[in-house]
Structure formats: C-alpha cells, structure tokens
DSSP file (Angstrom, degrees, kcal/mol; ACC not computed):
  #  RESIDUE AA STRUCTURE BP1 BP2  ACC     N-H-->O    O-->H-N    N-H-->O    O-->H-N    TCO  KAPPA ALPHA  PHI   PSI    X-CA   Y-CA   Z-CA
    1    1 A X     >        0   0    0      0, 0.0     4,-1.8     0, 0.0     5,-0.1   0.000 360.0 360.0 360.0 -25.1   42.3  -19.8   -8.4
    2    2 A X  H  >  +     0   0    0      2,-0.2     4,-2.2     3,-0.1     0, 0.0   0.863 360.0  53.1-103.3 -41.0   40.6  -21.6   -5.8
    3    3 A X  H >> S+     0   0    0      1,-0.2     4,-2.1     2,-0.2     3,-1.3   0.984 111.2  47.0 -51.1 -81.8   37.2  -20.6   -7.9
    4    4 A X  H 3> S+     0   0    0      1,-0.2     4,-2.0     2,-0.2    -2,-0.2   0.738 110.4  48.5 -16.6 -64.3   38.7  -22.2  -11.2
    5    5 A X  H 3X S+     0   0    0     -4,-1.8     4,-2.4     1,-0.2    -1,-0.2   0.752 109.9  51.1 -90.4 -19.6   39.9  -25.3   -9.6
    6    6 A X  H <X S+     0   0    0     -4,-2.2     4,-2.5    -3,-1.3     5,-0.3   0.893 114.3  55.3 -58.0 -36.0   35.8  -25.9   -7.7
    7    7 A X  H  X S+     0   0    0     -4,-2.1     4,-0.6     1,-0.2    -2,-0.2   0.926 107.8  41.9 -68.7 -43.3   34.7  -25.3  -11.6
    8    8 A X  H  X S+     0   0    0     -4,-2.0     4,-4.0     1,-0.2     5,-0.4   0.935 116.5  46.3 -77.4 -36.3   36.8  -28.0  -13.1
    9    9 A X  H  X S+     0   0    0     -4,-2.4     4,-2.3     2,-0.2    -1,-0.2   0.940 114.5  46.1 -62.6 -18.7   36.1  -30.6  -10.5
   10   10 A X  H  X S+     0   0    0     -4,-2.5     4,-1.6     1,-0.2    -1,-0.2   0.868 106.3  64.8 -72.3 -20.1   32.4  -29.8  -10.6
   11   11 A X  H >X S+     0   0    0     -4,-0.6     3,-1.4    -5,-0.3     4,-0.7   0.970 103.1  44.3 -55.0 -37.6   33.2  -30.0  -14.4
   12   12 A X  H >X S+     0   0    0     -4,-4.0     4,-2.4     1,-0.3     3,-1.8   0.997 107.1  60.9 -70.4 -40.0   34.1  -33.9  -14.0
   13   13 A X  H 3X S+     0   0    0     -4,-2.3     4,-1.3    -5,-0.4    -1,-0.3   0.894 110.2  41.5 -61.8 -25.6   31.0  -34.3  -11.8
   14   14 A X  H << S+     0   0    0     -4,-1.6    -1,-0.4    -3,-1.4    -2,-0.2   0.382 112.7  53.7-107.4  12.4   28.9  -33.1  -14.9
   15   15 A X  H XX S+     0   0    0     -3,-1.8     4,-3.6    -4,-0.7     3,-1.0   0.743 104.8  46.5 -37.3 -73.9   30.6  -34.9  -17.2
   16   16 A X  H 3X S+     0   0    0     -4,-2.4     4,-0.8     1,-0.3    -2,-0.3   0.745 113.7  57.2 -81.7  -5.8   30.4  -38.1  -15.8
   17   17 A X  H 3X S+     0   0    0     -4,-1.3     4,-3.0    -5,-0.4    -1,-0.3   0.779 103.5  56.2 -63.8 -22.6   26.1  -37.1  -15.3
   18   18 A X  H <>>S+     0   0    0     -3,-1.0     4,-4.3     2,-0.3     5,-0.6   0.927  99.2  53.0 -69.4 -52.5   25.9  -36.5  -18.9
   19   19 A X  H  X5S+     0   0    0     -4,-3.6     4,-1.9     2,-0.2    -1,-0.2   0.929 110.7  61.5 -70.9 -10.3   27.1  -39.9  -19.8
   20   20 A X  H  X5S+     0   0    0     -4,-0.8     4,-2.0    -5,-0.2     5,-0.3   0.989  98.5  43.0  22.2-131.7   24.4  -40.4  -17.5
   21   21 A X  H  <5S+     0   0    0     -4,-3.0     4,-0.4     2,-0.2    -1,-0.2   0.749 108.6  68.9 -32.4 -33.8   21.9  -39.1  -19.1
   22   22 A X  H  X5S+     0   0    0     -4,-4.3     4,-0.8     1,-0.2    -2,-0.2   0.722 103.1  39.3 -81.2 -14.9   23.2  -40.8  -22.2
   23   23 A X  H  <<S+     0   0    0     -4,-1.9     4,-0.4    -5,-0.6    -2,-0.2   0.789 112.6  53.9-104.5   2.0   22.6  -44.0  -21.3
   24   24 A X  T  < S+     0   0    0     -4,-2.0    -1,-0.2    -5,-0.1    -2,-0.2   0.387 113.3  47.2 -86.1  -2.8   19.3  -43.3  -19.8
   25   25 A X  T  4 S+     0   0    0     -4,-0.4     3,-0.2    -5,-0.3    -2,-0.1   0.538 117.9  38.0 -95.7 -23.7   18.3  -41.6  -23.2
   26   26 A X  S >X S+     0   0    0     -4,-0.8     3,-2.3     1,-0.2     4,-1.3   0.525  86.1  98.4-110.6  -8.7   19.7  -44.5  -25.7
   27   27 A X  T 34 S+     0   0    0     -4,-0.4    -1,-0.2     1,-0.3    -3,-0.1   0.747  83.5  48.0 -65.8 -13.2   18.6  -47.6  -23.6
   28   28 A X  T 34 S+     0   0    0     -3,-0.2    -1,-0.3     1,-0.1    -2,-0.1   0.509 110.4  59.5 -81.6  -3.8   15.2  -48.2  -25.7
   29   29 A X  T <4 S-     0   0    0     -3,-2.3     2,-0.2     1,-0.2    -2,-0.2   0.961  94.1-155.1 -91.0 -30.9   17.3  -47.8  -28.7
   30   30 A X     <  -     0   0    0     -4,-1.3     2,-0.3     2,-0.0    -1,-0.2  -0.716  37.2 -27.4 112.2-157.9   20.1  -50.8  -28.3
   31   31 A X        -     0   0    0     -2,-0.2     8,-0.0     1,-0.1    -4,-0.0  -0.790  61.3-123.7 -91.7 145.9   23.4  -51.5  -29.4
   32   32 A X        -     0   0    0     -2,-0.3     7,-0.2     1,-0.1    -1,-0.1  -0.076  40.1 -95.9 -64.2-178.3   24.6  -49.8  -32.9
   33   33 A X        -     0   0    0      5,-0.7    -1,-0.1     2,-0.2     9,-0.0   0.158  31.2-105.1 -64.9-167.3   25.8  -52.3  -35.5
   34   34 A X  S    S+     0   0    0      5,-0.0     2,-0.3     3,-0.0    -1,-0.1   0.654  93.4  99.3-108.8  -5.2   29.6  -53.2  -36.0
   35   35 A X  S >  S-     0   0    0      1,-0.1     3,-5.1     3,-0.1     4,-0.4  -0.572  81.4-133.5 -74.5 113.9   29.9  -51.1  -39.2
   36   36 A X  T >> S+     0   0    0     -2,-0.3     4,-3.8     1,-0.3     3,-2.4   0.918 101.7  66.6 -59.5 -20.0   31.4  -47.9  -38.1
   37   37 A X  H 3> S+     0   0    0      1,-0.3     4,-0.7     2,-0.2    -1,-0.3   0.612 103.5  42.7 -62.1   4.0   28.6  -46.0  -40.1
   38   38 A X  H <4 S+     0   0    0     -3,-5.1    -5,-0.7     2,-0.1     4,-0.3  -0.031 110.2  60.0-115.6  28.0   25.7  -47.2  -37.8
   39   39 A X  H <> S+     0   0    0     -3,-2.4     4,-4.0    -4,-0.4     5,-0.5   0.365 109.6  42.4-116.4 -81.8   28.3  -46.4  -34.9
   40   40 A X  H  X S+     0   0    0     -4,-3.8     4,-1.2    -5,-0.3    -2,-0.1   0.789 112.6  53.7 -32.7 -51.0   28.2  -42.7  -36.2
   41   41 A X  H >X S+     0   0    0     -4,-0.7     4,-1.8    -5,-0.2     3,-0.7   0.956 110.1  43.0 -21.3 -87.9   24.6  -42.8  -36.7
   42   42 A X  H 3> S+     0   0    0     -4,-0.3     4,-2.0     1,-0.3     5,-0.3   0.786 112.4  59.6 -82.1 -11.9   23.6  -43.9  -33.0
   43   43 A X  H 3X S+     0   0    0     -4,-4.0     4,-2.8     1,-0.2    -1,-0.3   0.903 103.7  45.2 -70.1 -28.3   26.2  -41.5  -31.7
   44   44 A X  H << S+     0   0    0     -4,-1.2    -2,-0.2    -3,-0.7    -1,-0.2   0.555 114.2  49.8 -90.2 -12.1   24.8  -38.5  -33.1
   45   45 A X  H  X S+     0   0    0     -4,-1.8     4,-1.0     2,-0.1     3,-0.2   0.863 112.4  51.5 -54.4 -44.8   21.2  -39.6  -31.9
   46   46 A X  H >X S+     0   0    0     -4,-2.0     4,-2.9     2,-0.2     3,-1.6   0.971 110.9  42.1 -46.3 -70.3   22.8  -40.0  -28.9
   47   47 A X  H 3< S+     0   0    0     -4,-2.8     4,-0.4     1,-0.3    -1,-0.2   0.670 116.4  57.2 -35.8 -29.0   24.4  -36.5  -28.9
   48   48 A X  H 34 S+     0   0    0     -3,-0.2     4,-0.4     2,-0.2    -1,-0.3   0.814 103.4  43.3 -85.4 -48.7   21.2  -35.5  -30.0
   49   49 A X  H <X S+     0   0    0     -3,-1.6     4,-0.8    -4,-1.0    -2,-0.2   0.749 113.4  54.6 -90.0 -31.3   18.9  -36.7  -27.4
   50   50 A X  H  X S+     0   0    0     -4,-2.9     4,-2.5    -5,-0.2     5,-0.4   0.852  83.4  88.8 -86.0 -17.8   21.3  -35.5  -24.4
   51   51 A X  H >> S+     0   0    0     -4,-0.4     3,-4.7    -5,-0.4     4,-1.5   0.818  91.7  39.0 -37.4 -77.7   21.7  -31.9  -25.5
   52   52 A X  H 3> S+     0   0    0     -4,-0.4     4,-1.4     1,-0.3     5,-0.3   0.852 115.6  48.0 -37.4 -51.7   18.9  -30.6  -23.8
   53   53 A X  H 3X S+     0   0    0     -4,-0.8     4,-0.7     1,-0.2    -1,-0.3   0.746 111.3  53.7 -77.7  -5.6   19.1  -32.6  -20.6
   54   54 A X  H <X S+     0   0    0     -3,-4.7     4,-1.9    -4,-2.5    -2,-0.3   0.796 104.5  52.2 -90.9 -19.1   22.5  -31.6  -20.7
   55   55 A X  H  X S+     0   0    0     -4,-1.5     4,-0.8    -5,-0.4    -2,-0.2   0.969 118.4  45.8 -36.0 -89.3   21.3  -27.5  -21.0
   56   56 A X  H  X S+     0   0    0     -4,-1.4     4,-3.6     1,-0.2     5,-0.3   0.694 101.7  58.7 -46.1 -45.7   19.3  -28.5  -17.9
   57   57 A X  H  X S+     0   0    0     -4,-0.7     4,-2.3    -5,-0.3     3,-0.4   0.983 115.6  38.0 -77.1 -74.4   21.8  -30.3  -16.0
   58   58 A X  H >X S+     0   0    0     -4,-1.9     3,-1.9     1,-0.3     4,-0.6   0.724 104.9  61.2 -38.5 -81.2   23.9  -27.1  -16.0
   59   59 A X  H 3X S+     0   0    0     -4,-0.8     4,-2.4     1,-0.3    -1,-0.3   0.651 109.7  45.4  -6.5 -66.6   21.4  -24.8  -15.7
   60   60 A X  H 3X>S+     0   0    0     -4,-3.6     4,-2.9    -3,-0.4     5,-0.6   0.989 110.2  57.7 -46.3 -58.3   20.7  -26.8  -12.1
   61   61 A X  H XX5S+     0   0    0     -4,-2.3     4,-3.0    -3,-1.9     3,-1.2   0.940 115.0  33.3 -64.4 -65.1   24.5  -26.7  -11.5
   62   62 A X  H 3<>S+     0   0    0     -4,-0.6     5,-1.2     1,-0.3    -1,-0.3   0.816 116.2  50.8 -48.4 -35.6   24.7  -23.0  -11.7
   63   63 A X  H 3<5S+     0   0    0     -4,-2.4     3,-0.4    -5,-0.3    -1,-0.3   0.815 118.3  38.6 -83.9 -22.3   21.9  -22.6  -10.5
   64   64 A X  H <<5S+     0   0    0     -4,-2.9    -2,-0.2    -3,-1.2    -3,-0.2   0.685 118.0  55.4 -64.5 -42.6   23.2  -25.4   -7.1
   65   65 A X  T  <<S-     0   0    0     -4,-3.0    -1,-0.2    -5,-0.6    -2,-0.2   0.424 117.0-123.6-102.2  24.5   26.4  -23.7   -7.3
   66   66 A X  T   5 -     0   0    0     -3,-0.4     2,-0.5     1,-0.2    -3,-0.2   0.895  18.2-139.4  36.8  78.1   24.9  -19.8   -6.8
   67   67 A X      < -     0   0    0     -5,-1.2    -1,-0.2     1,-0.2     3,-0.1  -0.509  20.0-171.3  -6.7  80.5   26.0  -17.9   -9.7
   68   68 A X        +     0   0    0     -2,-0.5     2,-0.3     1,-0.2    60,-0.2   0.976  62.6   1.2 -92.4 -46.1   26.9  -14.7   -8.2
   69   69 A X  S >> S-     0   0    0     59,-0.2     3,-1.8    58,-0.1     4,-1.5  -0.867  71.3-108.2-142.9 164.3   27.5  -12.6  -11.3
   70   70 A X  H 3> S+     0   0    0     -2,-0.3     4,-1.7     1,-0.3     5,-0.2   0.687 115.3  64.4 -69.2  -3.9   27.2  -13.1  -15.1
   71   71 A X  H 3> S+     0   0    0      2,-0.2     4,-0.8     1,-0.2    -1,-0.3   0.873 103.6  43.2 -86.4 -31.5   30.8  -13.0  -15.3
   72   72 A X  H <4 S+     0   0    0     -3,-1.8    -2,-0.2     2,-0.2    -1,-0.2   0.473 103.8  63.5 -72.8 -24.9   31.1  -16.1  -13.3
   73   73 A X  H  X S+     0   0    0     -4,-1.5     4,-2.2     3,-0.1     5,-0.3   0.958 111.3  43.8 -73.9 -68.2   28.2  -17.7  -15.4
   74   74 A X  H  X S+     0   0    0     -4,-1.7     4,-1.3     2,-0.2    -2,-0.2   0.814 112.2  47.7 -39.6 -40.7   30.9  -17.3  -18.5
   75   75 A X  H >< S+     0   0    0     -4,-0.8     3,-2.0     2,-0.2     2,-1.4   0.434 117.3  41.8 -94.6-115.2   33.7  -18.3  -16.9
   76   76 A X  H 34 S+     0   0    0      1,-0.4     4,-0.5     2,-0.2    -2,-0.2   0.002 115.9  55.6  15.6 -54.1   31.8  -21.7  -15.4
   77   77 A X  H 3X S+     0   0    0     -4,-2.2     4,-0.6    -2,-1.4    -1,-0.4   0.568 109.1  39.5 -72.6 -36.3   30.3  -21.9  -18.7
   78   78 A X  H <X S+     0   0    0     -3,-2.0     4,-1.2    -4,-1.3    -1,-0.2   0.642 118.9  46.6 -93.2 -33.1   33.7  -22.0  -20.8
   79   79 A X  H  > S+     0   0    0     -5,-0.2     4,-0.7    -4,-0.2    -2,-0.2   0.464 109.8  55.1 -97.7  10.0   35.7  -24.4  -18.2
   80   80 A X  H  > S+     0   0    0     -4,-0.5     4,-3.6    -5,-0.2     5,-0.5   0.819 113.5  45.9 -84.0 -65.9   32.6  -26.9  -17.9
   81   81 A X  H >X S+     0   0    0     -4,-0.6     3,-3.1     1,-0.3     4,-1.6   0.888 111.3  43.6 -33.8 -92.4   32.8  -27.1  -21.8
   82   82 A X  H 3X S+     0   0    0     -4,-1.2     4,-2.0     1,-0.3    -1,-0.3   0.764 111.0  58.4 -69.1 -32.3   36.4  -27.6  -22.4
   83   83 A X  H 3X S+     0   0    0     -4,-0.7     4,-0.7     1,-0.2    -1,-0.3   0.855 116.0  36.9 -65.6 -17.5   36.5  -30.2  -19.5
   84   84 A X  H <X S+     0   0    0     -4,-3.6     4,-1.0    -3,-3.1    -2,-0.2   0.787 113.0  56.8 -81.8 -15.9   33.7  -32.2  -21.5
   85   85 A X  H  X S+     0   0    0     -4,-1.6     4,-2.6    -5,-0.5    -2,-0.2   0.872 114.4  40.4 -45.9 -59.8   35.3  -31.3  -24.4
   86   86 A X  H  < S+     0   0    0     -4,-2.0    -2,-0.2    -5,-0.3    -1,-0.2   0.672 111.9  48.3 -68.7 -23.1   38.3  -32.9  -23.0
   87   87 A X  H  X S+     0   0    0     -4,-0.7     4,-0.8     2,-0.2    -1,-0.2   0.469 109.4  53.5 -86.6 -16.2   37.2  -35.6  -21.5
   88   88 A X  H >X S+     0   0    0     -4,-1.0     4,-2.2     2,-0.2     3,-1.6   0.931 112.2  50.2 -73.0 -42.1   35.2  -36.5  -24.6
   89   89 A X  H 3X S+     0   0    0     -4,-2.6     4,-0.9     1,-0.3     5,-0.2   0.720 109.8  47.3 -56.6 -21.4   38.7  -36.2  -26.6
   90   90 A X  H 3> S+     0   0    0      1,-0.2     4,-1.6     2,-0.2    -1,-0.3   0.828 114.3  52.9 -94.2 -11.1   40.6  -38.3  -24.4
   91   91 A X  H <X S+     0   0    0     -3,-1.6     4,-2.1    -4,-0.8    -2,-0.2   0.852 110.0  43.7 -84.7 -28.1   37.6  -40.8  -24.7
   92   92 A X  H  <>S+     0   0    0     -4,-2.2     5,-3.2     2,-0.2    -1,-0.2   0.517 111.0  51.8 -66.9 -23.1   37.5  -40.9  -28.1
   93   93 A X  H ><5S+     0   0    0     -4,-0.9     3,-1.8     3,-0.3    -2,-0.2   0.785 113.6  48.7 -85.9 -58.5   41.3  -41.3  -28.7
   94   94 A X  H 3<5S+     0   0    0     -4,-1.6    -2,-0.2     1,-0.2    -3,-0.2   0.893 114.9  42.2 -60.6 -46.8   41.2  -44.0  -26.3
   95   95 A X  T 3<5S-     0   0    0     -4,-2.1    -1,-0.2     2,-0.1    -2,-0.1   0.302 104.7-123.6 -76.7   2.0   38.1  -45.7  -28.1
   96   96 A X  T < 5S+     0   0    0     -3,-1.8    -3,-0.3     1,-0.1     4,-0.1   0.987  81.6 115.4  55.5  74.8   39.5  -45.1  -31.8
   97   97 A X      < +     0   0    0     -5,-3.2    -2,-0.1     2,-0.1    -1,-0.1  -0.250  25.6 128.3-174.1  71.9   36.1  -43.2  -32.7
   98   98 A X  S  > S+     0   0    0      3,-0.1     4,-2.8    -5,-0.1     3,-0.2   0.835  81.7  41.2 -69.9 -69.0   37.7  -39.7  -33.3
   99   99 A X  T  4 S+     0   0    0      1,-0.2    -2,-0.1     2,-0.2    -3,-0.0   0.951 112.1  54.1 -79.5 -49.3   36.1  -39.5  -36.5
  100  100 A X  T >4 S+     0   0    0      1,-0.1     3,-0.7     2,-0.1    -1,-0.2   0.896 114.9  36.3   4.2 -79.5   32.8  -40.9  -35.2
  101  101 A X  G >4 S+     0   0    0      1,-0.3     3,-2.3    -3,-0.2     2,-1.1   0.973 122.7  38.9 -67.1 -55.1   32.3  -38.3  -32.2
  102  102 A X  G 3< S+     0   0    0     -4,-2.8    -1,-0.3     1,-0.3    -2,-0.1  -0.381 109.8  57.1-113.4  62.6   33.5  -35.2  -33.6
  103  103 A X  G <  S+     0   0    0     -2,-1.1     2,-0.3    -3,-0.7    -1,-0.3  -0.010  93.3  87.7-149.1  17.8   32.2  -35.7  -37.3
  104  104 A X  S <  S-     0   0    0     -3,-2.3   -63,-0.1     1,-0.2   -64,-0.0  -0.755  72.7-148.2-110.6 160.2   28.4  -36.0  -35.6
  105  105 A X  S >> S+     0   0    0     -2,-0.3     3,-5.0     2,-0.1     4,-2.0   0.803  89.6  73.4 -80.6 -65.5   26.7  -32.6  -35.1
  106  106 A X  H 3> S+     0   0    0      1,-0.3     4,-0.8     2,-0.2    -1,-0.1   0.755  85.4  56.1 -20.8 -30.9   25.1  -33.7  -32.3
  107  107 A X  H 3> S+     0   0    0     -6,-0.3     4,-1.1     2,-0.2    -1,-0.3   0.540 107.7  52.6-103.8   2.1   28.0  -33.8  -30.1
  108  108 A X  H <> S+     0   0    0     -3,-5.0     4,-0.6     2,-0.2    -2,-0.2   0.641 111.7  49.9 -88.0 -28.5   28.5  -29.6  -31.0
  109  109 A X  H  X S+     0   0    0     -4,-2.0     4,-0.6     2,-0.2    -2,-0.2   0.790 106.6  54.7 -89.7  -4.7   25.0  -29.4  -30.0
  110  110 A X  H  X S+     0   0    0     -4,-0.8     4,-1.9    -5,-0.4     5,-0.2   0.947 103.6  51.1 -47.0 -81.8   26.0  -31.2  -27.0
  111  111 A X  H  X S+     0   0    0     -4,-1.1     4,-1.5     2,-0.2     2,-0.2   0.573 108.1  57.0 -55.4  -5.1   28.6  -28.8  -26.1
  112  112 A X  H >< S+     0   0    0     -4,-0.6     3,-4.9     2,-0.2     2,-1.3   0.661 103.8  53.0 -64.6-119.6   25.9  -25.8  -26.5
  113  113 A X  H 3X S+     0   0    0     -4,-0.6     4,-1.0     1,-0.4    -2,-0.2  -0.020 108.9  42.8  -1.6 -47.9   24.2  -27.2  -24.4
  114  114 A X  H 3< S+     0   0    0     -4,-1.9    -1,-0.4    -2,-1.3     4,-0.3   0.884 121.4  47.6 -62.6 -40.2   27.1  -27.5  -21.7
  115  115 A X  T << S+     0   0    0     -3,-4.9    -1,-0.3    -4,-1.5    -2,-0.2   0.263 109.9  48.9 -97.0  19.1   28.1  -24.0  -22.6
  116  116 A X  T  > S+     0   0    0     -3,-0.2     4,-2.2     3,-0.1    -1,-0.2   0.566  85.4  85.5-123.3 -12.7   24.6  -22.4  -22.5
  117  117 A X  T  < S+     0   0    0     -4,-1.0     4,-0.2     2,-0.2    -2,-0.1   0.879  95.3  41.7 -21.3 -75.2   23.3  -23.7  -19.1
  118  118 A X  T  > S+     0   0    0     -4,-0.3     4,-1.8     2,-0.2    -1,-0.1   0.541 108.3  59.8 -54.7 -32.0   25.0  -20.9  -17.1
  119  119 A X  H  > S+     0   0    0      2,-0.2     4,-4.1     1,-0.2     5,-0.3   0.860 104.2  41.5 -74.2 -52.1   24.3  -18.4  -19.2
  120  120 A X  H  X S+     0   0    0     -4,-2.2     4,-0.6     2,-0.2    -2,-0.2   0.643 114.3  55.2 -87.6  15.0   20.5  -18.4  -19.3
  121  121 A X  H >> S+     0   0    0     -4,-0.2     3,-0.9     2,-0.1     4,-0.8   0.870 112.8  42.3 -63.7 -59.4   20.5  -19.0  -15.6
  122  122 A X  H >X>S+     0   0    0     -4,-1.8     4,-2.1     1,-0.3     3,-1.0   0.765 119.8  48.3 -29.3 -54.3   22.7  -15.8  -15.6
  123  123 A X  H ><5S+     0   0    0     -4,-4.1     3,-0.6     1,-0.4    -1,-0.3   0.961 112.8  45.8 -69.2 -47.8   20.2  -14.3  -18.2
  124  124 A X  H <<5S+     0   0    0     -3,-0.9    -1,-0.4    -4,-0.6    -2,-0.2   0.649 108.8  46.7 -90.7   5.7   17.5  -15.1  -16.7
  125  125 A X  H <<5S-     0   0    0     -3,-1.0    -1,-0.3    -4,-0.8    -2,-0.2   0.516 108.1-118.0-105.9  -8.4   18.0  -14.0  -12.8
  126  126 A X  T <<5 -     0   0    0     -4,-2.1     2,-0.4    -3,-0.6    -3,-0.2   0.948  47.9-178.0  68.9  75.3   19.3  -10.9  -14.3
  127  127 A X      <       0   0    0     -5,-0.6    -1,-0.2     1,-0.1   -58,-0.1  -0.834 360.0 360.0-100.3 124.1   22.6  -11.1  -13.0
  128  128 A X              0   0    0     -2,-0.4   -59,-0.2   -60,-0.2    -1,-0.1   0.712 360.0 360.0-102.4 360.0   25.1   -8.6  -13.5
C-alpha cells in the first residue's frame, strides 16, 4: 500500500512536469484562436509535441525511482497514467474543453507515452 500511495504522489509530480514540458514545447507557437476548432487544433499539436518528452520524463522517473522488477514497472506504469488521465479529466471538465482534449489523438499518444516510460526502462535493464 505504502508502494501505491509513493506512485500516485510521484504521479502528481509528473503530471504537473508534463504541463511543463507543454508550455516549454508550444511557446514559439502562441495563443490558439477563440474558435473552438483552432483550440482543438493547437491542443493536439500540443499533445503531439509532449509525447515524447513525456516517454522520457518517465523513463527518468523509473529509472530515479529504481525499478526493482518489471512488475513494478507495470504497476507504476498503469497508476502514473490514470493519475494523468485524471487530472487531465478533472481539467478539462473544469475548463469546458471535454470535447477538445479527448477528441485530439495527440493526447492518447500522450498517455502512451506516460504509460510506456516504465516499461522500456523495465525492457531495457532486463528486469524480471
């Protein structure tokens, strides 16, 4: 239990680095328009441009938070997801731009990204 509850707080800590990383990835672009289809548009660039550095940014945190075994890489890897998952949901409800967020692809390749961190550390220190 005491594992679980280090995973979700580390989860907010990578959360709130991801938005992070999303405004250090969209600041040459500007603000979208007021038309919610250019809203939709720069969110799924957005989404788009943080996947990867969010891949990395786990991939550091498992690899910062010693991975012991692949089993722990899954389970890290599935509660870091559904707390950005959740925290995106509560942000999005809060912000009206449900359909926005979760109608961009970008923000599913986002959440790869969250959830695939831990695993190719796992994979790749040959963890069992």
């Amino acid at each position: 239990m005491k594992a679980i509850i280090k995973d979700v707080l580390s989860g907010l800590l990578i959360f709130v680095l991801i938005m992070v990383l999303e405004f250090a990835v969209t600041l040459p672009f500007g603000e979208p328009g007021n038309e919610s289809g250019d809203l939709a548009v720069y969110l799924n660039r957005e989404f788009l441009l943080t996947a990867i550095p969010a891949a990395i940014l786990t991939y550091m945190a498992a690899m910062v938070t010693k991975v012991p075994t692949i089993v722990s890489a899954y389970r890290k890897s599935i509660i870091w997801t559904v707390v950005v998952l959740g925290l995106y949901t509560i942000s999005a409800v809060g912000n009206d731009n449900v359909g926005p967020i979760f109608g961009s692809y970008g923000f599913y390749l986002l959440l790869l990204g969250v959830f695939i961190g831990p695993i190719l550390y796992a994979k790749f220190k040959r963890l069992t």
